[in-house]
Phi, psi and omega in degrees: 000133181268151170331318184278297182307351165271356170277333191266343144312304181277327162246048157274345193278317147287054203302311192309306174309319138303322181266002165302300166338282205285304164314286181316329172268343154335272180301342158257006178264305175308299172327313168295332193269295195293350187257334159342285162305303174326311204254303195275004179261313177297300177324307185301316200270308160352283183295330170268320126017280172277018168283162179084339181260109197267332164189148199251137147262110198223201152293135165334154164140185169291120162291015180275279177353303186289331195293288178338298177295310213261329204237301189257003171052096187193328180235145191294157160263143200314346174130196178254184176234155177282135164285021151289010186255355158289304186317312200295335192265326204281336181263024159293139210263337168263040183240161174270290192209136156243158212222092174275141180233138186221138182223174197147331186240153156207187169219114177034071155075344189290098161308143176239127218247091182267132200217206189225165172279000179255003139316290165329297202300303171334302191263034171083357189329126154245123164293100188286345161201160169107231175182142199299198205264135177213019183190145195306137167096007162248130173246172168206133190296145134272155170337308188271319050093263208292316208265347177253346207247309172096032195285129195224156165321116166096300203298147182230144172217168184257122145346161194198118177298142190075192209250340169287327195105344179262058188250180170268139189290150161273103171276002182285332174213079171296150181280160164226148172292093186294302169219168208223100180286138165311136186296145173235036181037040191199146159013297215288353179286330198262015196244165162238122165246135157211206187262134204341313177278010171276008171270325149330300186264354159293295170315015158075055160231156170242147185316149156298150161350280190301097218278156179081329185231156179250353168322137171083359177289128168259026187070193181198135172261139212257134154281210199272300183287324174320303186315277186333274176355273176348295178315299195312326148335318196278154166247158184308154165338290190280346181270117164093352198305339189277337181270341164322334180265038180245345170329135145258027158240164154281123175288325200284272190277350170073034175253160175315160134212143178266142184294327209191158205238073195270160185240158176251151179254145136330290167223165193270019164249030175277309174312317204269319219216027173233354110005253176294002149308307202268349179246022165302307212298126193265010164260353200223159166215138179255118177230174202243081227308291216293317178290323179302301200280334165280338192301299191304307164326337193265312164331297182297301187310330188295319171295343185275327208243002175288297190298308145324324184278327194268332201273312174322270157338326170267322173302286167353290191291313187288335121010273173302324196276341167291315149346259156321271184310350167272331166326295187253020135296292174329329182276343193266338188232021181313322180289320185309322184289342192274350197251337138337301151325297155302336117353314190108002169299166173256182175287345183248001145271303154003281195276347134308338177280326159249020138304301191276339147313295186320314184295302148004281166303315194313293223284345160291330173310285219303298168311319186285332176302325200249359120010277145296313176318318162303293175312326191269315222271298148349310154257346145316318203272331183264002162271002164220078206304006186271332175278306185300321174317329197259012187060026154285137182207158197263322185325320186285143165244126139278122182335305167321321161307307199318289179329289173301337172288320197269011131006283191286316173317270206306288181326314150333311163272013179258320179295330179264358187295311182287316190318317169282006174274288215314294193331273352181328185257336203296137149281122200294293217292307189317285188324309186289350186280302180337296149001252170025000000 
């Protein structure tokens, strides 16, 4: 039998105790690994999510909220804007691009999103079949969209009020699938867009002239039945309530609105001084994708680096709990080693031989830690759609396991180390008289 097989010999012989072992680095290597996954995939899908966007507008309210709603589609929105606040930011000589957005609606939970193509064009959208959108009541599927839903080129469906999908349908004004985007790893897979004045006009208002696009609105007044229409629409108070500010028209005075603005700067001095222009503004607010998502990110890190300390700490104990059991394994087989010894081992096989226990326990732990880690980081994303929505996903390995696995190892040799200096000390004839 060779060294190794005899190591994996003595811990079968300790089973309960090797799998005590083993458990315990489990649940701290997994504990490190979901947290891995976690904090670099939510940064990463943060930061390409907002690229390109410098500051959003919307209704009063948290500006977290508006990020959150308007960028990463993850929350209801602060309520609406008059669309003359589109006109007003686009004849800034220092805005770039304004985006409009109108939300409110969805189909079997994909929110439908009424924009402009330069939305698309923002997160890099390429049509993988169809053709964009170019009249009210036409949409075009992002990539997850079209694959969960199984939505083809030419299919027409109904919208549904509100942002879970269980609102009541406009069957009155179905959508038809114009075009079908190529995945862009963003936001934009899970949304249905089309134009801002099929939104309009699923709420019974009607678009300005130019379909699709909001340039140039000076808003528009609703006779008595568009309000009605509208009205029909609404749900009691408590149902659904958060989605009641997501119209995008006013039920009241019947002028047009958009939920949100997103904006591009020009020049960086769009930065110093339409911020506070706009939240001067007693109907509007402005926030910043990069200050809100760093505010929340620091937020998280505190809990995140909370759970890290505790997981650490549990490698740590298990470390130690390895320790102790190769420890006092060793005093129970001091005679095998002295009769190993008599044998012809040497001493630095030997103590190689309770190295490689230790190495052993580490890397089952360690593997199996990430494992699990995959495996929680999976079910989570499919128990929960607010995650899988942020773009968790267990597929992915970060460089950073690599680390912790070979971590856990080396604790393992760290752990088996003094237990193996003792060979090294054995009186062989003594140990063996003891024996006996």
């Amino acid at each position: 039998m060779t060294l190794a097989g005899l190591s994996l010999a003595y811990l079968k012989d300790r089973a309960l105790n090797t799998a005590l072992n083993i458990l315990l680095l489990t649940l701290s290597v997994a504990t490190l690994v979901i947290l891995v996954l976690f904090s670099s995939q939510l940064a990463e899908r943060f930061e390409r999510d907002a690229q390109g966007i410098d500051l959003v507008v919307g209704a009063k309210g948290s500006p977290l909220q508006l990020i959150l709603s308007s960028i990463y589609q993850v929350d209801v929105p602060t309520g609406n804007i008059p669309l003359a606040t589109v006109d007003l930011l686009r004849a800034d000589p220092t805005v770039a691009e304004v985006i409009p957005l109108a939300l409110g609606d969805s189909f079997r939970g994909y929110r439908i999103v009424g924009t402009e193509p330069a939305y698309v064009e923002n997160f890099g959208g390429v049509l993988a079949q169809g053709q964009m959108f170019a009249a009210d009541y036409q949409a075009v599927i992002g990539a997850q969209v079209a694959r969960e839903t199984g939505a083809g080129l030419g299919q027409k469906f109904v919208g549904s009020h509100g942002l879970s999908g269980d609102g009541h349908d406009h069957e009155e004004t179905p959508f038809e699938v114009v075009g079908i985007l190529a995945p862009t790893g963003t936001v934009l897979d899970r949304l249905i867009v089309t134009p801002v004045g099929s939104i309009w006009a699923a709420h019974g208002f009607e678009a300005p002239p130019a379909e699709g696009s909001t340039d140039d609105h000076d808003g528009h007044d609703h006779d008595g039945d568009g309000q009605q229409d509208h009205a029909a629409h609404d749900h009691e108070p408590d149902d659904h309530a958060p989605v009641e500010t997501e119209h995008t028209a006013h039920a009241g005075g019947g002028d047009l609105e958009v939920t949100a603005l997103l904006i591009k700067y020009r020049s960086s001095m769009a930065a110093v001084r339409l911020p506070n222009f706009i939240n001067k503004q007693t109907e509007l607010q402005a926030a910043a994708p990069a200050v809100e998502m760093t505010r929340l990110l620091s937020l998280l890190g505190v809990g995140i680096d909370a759970v890290r300390a505790f997981a650490i700490l549990l490698m740590a104990t298990s470390g130690l709990s390895i320790f102790v059991a190769l420890y006092s394994a060793l005093r129970q087989r001091e005679g095998d080693m002295a009769m190993l010894r008599v044998m012809g081992a040497r001493p630095g096989a030997i103590f190689g031989h309770i190295i490689l226990e230790g190495v052993l326990l580490a890397a089952a732990g360690a593997l199996l830690g990430v494992a699990v880690g995959h495996a929680v980081v999976a079910a989570s994303a499919a128990s929960f759609p607010q995650l899988r929505d942020m773009g968790l996903t267990a597929a992915r390995f970060e460089p950073a396991e690599l680390m912790i696995v070979m971590a856990a190892i080396g604790m393992g040799a760290l752990a088996a180390l003094i237990p193996a200096l003792k060979v090294f000390r054995v009186d062989i004839a003594k140990t063996l008289a003891d024996t006996r």
